[in-house]
C-alpha positions as CSV (number, residue, x, y, z in Angstrom):
1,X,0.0,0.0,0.0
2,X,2.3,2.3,0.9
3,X,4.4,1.6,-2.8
4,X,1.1,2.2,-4.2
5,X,1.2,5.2,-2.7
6,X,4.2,6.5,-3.1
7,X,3.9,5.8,-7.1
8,X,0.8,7.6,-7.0
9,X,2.7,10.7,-5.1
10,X,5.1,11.1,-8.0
11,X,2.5,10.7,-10.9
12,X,1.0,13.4,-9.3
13,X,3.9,15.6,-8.9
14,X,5.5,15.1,-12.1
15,X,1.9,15.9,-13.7
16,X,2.1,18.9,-11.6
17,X,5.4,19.9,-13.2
18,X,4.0,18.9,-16.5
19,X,1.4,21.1,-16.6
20,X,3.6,24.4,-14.7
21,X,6.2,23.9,-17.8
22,X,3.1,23.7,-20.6
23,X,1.5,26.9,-18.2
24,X,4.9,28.7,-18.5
25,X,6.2,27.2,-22.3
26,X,5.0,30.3,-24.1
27,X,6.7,33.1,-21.7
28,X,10.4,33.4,-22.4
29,X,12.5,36.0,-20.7
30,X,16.1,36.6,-20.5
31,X,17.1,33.4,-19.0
32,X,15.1,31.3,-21.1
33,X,14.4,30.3,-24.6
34,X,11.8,27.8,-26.5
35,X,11.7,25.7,-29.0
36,X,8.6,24.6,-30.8
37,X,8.6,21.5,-33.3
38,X,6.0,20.8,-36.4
39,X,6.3,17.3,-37.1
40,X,6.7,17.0,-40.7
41,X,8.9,13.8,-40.6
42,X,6.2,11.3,-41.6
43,X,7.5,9.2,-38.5
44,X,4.9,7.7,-35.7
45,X,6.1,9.8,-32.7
46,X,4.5,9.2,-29.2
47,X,6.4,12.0,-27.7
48,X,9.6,13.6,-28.2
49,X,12.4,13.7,-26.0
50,X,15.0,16.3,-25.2
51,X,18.2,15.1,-23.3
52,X,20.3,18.1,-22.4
53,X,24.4,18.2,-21.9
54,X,26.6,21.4,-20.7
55,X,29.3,20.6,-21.9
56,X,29.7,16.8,-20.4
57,X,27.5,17.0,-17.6
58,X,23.7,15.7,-18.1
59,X,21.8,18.5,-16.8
60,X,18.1,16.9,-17.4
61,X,15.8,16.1,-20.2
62,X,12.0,17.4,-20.9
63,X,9.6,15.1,-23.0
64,X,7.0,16.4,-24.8
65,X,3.6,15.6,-27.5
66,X,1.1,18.3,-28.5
67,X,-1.4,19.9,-26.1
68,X,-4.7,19.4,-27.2
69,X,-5.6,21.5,-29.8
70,X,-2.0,22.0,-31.2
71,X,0.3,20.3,-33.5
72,X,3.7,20.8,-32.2
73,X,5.9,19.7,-29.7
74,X,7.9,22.4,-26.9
75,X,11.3,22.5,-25.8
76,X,11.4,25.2,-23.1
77,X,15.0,25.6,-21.6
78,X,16.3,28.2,-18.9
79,X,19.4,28.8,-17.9
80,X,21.5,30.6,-15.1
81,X,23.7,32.5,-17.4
82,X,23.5,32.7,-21.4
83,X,26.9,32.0,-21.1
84,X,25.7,27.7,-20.7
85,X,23.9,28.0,-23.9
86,X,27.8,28.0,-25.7
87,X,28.2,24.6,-24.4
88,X,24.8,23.7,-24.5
89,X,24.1,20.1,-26.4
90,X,20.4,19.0,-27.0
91,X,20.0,15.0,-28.2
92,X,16.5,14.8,-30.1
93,X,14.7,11.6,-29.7
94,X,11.3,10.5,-30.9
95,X,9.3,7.6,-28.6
96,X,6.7,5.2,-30.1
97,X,4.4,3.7,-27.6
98,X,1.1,1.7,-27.8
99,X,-0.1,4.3,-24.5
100,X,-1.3,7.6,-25.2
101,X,1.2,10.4,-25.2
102,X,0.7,11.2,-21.9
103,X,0.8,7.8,-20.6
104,X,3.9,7.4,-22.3
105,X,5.8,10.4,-20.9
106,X,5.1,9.4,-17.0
107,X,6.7,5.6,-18.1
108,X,9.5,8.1,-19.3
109,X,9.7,10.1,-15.9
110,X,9.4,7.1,-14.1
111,X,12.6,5.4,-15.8
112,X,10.7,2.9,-18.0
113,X,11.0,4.3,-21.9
114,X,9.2,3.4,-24.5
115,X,10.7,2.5,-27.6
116,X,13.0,5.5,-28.4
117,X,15.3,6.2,-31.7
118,X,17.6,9.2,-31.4
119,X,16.6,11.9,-34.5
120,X,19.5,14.6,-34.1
121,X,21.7,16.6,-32.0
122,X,20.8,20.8,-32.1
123,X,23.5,22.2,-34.4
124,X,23.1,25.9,-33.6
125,X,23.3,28.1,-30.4
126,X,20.2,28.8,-29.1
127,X,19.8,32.4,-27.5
128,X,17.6,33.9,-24.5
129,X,14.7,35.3,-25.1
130,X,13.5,33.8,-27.7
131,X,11.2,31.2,-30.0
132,X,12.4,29.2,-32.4
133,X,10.0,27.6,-34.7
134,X,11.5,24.8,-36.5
135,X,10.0,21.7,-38.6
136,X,11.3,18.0,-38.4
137,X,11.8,16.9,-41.8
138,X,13.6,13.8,-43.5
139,X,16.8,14.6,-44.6
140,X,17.0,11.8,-46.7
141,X,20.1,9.7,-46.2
142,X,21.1,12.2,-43.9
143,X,18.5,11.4,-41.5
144,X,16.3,13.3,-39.9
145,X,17.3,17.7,-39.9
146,X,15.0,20.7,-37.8
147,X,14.7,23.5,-40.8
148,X,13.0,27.2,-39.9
149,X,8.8,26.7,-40.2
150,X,8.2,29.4,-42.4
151,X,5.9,32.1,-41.2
């Protein structure tokens, strides 16, 4: 019982978290920036996920799938000092589960992933204070590349 309860304590909490960083995802100041994903890949993504490196340390990772109502997927990121975002590395991964997206992300938080395939590494330097709206397309036998969604 008391398992069951502590299992049901951290669903709770990280759903908490999950909906503070959805409430928040649209506000970025000068300690933060966003990053907004239209999947255009063709690929059967559950969720995405977002591991992020300074430098060599693993500093955390954020999953996402659309809100209701939307078709992209957010990458909100803050930072102490812009000065991280030079060593900044963010892995890309997409996860395909047989749960719903939501579902999927708390097996994620809890330590269980789904079936996950690594899409890309970012390749620019992201700055505070800002959105960047980028589309995941097929690079052919490149793989998989984010290009600027066009306004």
């Amino acid at each position: 019982m008391k398992r069951l309860l502590s299992v049901i304590a951290i669903l709770s909490l990280v759903l908490c978290l999950m909906g503070c960083m959805t409430a928040s995802a649209e506000e970025v100041d000068n300690d933060s920036f966003l990053l907004r994903i239209w999947d255009e890949s063709g690929l059967t993504v559950s969720y995405l996920r977002f591991d992020t490196y300074v430098g060599e340390s693993y500093t955390g990772l954020v999953c996402s799938s659309p809100n209701e109502g939307e078709d992209f997927y957010r990458f909100p990121y803050s930072v102490d000092s812009s000065e991280e975002l030079k060593d900044l590395r963010v892995e890309i991964s997409y996860g395909i589960s047989d749960l719903p997206s939501e579902d999927a992300i708390l097996q994620v938080m809890m330590g269980n992933p789904a079936e996950e395939h690594k899409l890309l590494t970012l390749d620019f330097v992201p700055e505070c204070g800002k959105i960047y709206d980028m589309k995941l397309v097929s690079g052919g036998e490149d793989g998989w590349l984010l290009v600027p969604a066009e306004e």
